[in-house]
C-alpha positions as CSV (number, residue, x, y, z in Angstrom):
1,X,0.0,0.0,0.0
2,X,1.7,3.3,-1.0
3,X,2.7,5.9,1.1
4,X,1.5,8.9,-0.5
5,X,-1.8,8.7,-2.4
6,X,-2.7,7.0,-5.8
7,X,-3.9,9.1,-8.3
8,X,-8.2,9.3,-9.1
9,X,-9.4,9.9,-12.8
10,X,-8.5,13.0,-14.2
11,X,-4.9,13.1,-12.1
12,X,-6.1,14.7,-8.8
13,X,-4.8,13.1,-5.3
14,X,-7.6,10.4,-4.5
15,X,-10.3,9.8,-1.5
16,X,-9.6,11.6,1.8
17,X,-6.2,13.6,1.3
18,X,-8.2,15.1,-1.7
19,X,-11.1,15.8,0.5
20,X,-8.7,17.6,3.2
21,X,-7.3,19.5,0.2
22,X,-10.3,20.6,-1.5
23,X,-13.3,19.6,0.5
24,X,-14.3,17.8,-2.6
25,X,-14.7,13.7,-2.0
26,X,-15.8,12.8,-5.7
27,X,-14.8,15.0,-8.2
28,X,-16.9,15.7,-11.3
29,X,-14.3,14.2,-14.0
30,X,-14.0,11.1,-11.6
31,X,-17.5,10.2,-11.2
32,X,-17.7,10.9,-15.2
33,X,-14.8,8.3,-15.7
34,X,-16.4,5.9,-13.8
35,X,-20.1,6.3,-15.3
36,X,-18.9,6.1,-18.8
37,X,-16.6,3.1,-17.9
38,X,-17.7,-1.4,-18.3
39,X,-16.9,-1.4,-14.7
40,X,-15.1,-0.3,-11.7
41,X,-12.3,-1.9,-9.5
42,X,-11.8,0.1,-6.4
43,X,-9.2,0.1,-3.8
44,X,-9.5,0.6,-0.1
45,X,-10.3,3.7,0.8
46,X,-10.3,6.2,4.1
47,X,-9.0,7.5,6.8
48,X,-10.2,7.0,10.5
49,X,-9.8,10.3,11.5
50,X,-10.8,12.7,8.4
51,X,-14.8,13.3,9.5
52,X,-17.4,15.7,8.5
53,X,-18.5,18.0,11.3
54,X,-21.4,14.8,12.4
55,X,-18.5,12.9,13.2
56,X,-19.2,10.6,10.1
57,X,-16.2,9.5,8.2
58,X,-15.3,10.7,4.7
59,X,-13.7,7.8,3.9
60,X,-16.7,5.4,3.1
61,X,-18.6,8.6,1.2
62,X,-16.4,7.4,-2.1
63,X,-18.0,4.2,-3.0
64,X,-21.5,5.9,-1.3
65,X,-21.8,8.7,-3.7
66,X,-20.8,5.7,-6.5
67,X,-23.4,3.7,-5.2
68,X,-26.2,5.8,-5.1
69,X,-25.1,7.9,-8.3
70,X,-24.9,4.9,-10.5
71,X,-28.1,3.2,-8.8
72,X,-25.8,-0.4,-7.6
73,X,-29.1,-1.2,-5.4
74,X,-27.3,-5.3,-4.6
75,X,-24.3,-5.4,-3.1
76,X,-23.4,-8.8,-3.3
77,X,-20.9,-10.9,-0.7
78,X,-19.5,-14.3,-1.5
79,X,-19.3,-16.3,1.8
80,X,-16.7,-19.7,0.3
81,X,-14.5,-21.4,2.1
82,X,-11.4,-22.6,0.6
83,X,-8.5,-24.6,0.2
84,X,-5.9,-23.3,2.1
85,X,-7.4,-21.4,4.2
86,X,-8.6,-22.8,7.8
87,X,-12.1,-21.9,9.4
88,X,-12.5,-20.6,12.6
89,X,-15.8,-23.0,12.8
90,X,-14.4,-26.2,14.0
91,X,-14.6,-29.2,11.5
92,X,-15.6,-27.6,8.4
93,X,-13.8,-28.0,5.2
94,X,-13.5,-26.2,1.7
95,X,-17.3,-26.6,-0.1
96,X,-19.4,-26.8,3.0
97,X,-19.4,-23.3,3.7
98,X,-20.5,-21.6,-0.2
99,X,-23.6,-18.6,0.4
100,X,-24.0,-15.4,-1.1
101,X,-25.4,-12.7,1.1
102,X,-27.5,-10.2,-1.0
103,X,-27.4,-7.0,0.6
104,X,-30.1,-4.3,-0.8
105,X,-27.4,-1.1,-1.0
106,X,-29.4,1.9,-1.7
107,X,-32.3,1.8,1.1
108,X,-32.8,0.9,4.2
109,X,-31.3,2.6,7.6
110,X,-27.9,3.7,5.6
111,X,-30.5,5.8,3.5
112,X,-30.6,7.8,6.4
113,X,-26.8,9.2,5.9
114,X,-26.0,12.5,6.2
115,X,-30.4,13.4,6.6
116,X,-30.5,12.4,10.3
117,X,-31.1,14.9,13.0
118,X,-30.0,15.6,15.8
119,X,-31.7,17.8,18.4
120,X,-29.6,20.1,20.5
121,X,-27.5,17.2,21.3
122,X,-30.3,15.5,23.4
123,X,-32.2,13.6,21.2
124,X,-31.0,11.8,17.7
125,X,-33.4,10.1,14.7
126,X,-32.1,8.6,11.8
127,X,-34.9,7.0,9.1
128,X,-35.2,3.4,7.9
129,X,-36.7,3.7,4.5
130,X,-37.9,0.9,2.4
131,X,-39.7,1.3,-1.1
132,X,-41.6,-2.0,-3.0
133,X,-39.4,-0.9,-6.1
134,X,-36.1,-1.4,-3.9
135,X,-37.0,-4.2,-2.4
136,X,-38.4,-6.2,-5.3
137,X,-35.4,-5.9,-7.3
138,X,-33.1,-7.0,-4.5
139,X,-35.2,-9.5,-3.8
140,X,-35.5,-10.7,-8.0
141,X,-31.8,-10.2,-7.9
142,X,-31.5,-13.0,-4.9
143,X,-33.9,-15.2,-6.6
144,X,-32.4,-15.1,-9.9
145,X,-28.6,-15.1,-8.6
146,X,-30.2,-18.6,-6.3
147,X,-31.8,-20.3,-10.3
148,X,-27.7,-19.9,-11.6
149,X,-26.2,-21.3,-8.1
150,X,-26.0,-25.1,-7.3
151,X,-28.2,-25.3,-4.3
152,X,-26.8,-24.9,-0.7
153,X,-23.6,-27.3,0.5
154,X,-25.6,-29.2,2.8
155,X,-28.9,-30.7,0.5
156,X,-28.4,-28.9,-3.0
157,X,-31.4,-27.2,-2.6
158,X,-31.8,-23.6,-4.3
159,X,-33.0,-21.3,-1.6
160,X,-33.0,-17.8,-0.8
161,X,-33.6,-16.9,3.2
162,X,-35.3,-13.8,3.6
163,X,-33.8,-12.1,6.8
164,X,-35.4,-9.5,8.8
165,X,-37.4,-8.6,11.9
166,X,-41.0,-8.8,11.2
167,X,-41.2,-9.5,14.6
168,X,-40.9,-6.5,15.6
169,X,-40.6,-3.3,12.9
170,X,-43.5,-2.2,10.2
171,X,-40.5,-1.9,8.1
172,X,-39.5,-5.3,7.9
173,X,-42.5,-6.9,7.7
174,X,-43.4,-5.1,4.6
175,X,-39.6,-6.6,3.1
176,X,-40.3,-9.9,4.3
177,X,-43.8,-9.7,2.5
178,X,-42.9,-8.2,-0.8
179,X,-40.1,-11.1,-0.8
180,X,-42.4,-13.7,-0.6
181,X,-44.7,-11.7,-3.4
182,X,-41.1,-12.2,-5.5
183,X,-40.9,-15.5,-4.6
184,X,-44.1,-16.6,-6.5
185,X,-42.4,-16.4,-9.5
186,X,-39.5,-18.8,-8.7
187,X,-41.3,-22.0,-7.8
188,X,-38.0,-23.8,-8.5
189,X,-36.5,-22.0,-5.5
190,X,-37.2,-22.7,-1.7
191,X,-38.2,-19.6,0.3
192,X,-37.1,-19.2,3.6
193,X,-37.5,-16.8,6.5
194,X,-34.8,-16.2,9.6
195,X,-34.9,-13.4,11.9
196,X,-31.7,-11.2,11.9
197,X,-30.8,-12.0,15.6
198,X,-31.1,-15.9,15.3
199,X,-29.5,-15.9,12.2
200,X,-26.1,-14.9,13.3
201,X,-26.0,-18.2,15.4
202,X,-27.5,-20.4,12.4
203,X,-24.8,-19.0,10.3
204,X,-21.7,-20.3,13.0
205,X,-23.9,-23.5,13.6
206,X,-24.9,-24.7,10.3
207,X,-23.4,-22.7,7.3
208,X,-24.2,-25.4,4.7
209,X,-27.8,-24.9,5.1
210,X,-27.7,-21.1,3.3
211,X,-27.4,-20.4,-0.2
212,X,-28.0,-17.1,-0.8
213,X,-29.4,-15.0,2.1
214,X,-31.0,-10.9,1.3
215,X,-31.5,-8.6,3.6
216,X,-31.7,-4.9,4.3
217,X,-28.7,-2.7,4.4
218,X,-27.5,-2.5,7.8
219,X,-28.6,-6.2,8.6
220,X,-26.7,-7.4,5.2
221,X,-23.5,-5.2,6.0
222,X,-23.6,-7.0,9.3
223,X,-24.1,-10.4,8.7
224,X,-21.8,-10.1,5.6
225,X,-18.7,-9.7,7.9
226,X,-19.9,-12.2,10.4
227,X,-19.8,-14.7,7.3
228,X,-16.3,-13.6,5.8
229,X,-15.5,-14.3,10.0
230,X,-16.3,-17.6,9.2
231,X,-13.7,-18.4,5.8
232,X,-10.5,-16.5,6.8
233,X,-11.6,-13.0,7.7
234,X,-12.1,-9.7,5.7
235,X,-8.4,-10.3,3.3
236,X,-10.4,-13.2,1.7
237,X,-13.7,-11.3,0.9
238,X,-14.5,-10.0,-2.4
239,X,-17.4,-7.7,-2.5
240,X,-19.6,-6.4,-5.7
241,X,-22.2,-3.5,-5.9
242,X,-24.1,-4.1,-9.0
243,X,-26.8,-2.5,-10.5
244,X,-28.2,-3.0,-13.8
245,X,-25.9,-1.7,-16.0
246,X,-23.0,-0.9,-13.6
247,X,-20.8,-2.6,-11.7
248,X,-18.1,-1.5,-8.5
249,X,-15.9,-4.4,-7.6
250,X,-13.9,-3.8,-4.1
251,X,-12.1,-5.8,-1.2
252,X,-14.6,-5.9,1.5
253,X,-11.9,-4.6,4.1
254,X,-10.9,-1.0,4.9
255,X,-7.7,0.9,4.0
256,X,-5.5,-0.4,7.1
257,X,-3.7,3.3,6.9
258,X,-1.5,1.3,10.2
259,X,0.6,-0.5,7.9
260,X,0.5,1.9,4.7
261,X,4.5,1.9,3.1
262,X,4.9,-2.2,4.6
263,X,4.0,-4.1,1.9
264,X,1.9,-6.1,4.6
265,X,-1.8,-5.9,3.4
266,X,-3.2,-9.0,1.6
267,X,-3.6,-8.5,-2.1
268,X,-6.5,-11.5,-2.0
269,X,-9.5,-9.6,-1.2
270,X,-9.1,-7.2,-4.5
271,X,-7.7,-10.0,-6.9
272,X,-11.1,-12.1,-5.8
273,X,-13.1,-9.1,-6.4
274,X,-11.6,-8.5,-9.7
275,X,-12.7,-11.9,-10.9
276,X,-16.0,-11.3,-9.7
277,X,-15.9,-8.4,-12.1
278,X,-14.6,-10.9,-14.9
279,X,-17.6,-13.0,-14.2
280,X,-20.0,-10.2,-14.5
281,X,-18.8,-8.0,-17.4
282,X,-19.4,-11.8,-19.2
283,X,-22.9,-11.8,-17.8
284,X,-23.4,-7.9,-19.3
285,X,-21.8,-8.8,-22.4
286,X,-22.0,-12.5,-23.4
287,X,-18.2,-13.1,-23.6
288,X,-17.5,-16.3,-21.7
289,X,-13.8,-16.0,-22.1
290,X,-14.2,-13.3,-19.4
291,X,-15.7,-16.4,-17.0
292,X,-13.0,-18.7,-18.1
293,X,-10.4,-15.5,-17.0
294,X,-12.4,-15.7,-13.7
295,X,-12.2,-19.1,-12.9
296,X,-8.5,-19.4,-13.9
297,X,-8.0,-16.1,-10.8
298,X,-9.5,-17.8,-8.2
299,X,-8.0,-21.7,-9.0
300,X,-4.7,-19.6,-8.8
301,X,-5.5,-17.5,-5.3
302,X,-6.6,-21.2,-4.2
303,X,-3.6,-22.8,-5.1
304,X,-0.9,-20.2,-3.7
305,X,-2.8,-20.9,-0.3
306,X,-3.4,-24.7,-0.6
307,X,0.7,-25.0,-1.1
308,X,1.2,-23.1,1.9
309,X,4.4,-21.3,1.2
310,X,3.6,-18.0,0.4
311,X,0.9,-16.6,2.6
312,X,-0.4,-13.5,4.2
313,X,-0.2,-12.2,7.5
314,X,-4.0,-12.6,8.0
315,X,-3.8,-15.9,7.0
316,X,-1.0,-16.8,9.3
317,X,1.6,-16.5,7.4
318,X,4.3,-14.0,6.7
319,X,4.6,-12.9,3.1
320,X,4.2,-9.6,1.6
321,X,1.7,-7.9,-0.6
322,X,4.2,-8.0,-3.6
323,X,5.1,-11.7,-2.7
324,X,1.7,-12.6,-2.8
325,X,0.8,-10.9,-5.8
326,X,3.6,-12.5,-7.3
327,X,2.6,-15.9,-6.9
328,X,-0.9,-16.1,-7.8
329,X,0.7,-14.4,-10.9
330,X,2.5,-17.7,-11.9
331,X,-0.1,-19.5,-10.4
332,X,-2.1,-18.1,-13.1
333,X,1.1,-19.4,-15.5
């Protein structure tokens, strides 16, 4: 990770150190570059201590402003265990633990950034906002993503779990319900309900039993890095915010500015999430030598860490970024 900061579209210092410069997170010719291009690959961004006057960070606003500009309304998070890499679930191996948590990006609590009030210091609101448009498509984005899947580790079955708490909020009752509206049109699919409190201990008790999971924002963003918990930790989790015509591909980790200039971070994260990008831009554009790129990535990320001699710190080992790039690069031959 370099030192001093990498360069944005259209040559101006990137993320927060051009924000402390210019008060300016996103700059026009960025956001420009990045509407008119196939797809995005971003790199960690932000700085812990570079806020707005709420105390929010500037950091995350980035890949926000991308999100919400661009309309990427499912952010979607791979939960796959593989070789090489140990769980921190006793006694389960590579292929039992393979879900994909559907996250609806664009609604929900984190709708509420930036619009919430606070009263004189005493008394603070932010809004959860749901719409049936928003959570339809996340929800025919689940189903449909659930139809191209192989069916959950455990019984094969294709099944998307609806989680929530219609227990207790207006709010997500009305998701849970327009999912199972959605569901009606995928008979071939099993529909299934868990509330976002029990799930969290159904996901460390019996991961092969989920497939894909969706969820509101806050509860998906959650439960997303409970799950990458569960297969090696954040350096091993890809991430993708898709919408229908646009794509941002991402490490789901932050910047680490603690060891910025070492050569420490894990290069795995990103390099996963650029093969998720392979595998979509061949979906968008019907090129499946892009899948056949995407497939040949992550064979080579698994094989680096199934030999066990060049790994990263947050898998235990000691290699750095470069060596690690290095050798999924002749992995890759």
């Amino acid at each position: 990770m370099p030192t001093e900061p990498s360069n944005a579209c259209g040559g101006r210092p990137a993320w927060c150190t051009h924000y402390v410069r210019s008060g300016q997170v996103l700059p026009p010719d960025t956001f420009e570059a990045c509407r008119g291009a196939h797809a995005i690959l971003h790199g960690a961004a932000g700085l812990p201590g570079v806020t707005y006057p709420d105390g929010t960070e500037v950091g995350n606003d980035l890949h926000l402003q991308l999100r919400f500009k661009l309309d990427l309304y499912a952010n979607v998070r791979p939960i796959r265990l593989v070789r090489g890499v140990k769980s921190t679930l006793a006694d389960w191996q590579p292929g039992q633990i393979d879900y994909v948590i559907i996250r609806e990006n664009t609604e929900g609590l984190y709708a509420s950034r930036g619009a919430g009030v606070n009263l004189r210091g005493e008394v603070v609101t932010d809004t959860l906002v749901m719409t049936r448009t928003g959570v339809e498509r996340v929800a025919r984005f689940a189903f449909q993503l659930a139809r191209r899947r192989f069916g959950a580790p455990r019984d094969q079955r294709r099944r998307v779990t609806v989680c929530d708490k219609a227990n207790i909020l207006r709010s997500y009752a009305f998701f849970r319900a327009v999912c199972t509206e959605v569901a009606e049109q995928f008979p071939d699919v099993e529909l299934d309900y868990a509330y976002a409190d029990a799930i969290t201990v159904h996901m460390l008790k019996r991961p092969d039993f989920y497939d894909v999971i969706v969820a509101e924002n806050m509860f998906g963003d959650i439960l997303s890095d409970l799950g990458a918990g569960t297969v090696g930790g954040l350096g091993m989790a890809p991430s993708a915010e898709l919408g229908d015509k646009r794509g941002l591909f991402q490490g789901a980790h932050g910047s680490a500015p603690d060891i910025a200039g070492r050569d420490a971070a894990s290069p795995l994260a990103t390099i996963l999430s650029g093969a998720m990008m392979l595998r979509w831009l061949d979906d968008q554009r019907g090129d499946a030598a892009l899948s056949e790129a995407a497939a040949r990535v992550e064979r080579a990320v698994e094989t680096v860490l199934a030999a066990g001699e060049v790994v990263p710190a947050d898998q235990g080992g000691n290699a750095r970024c470069s060596e690690v790039t290095e050798a999924v690069c002749r992995a890759l031959g």
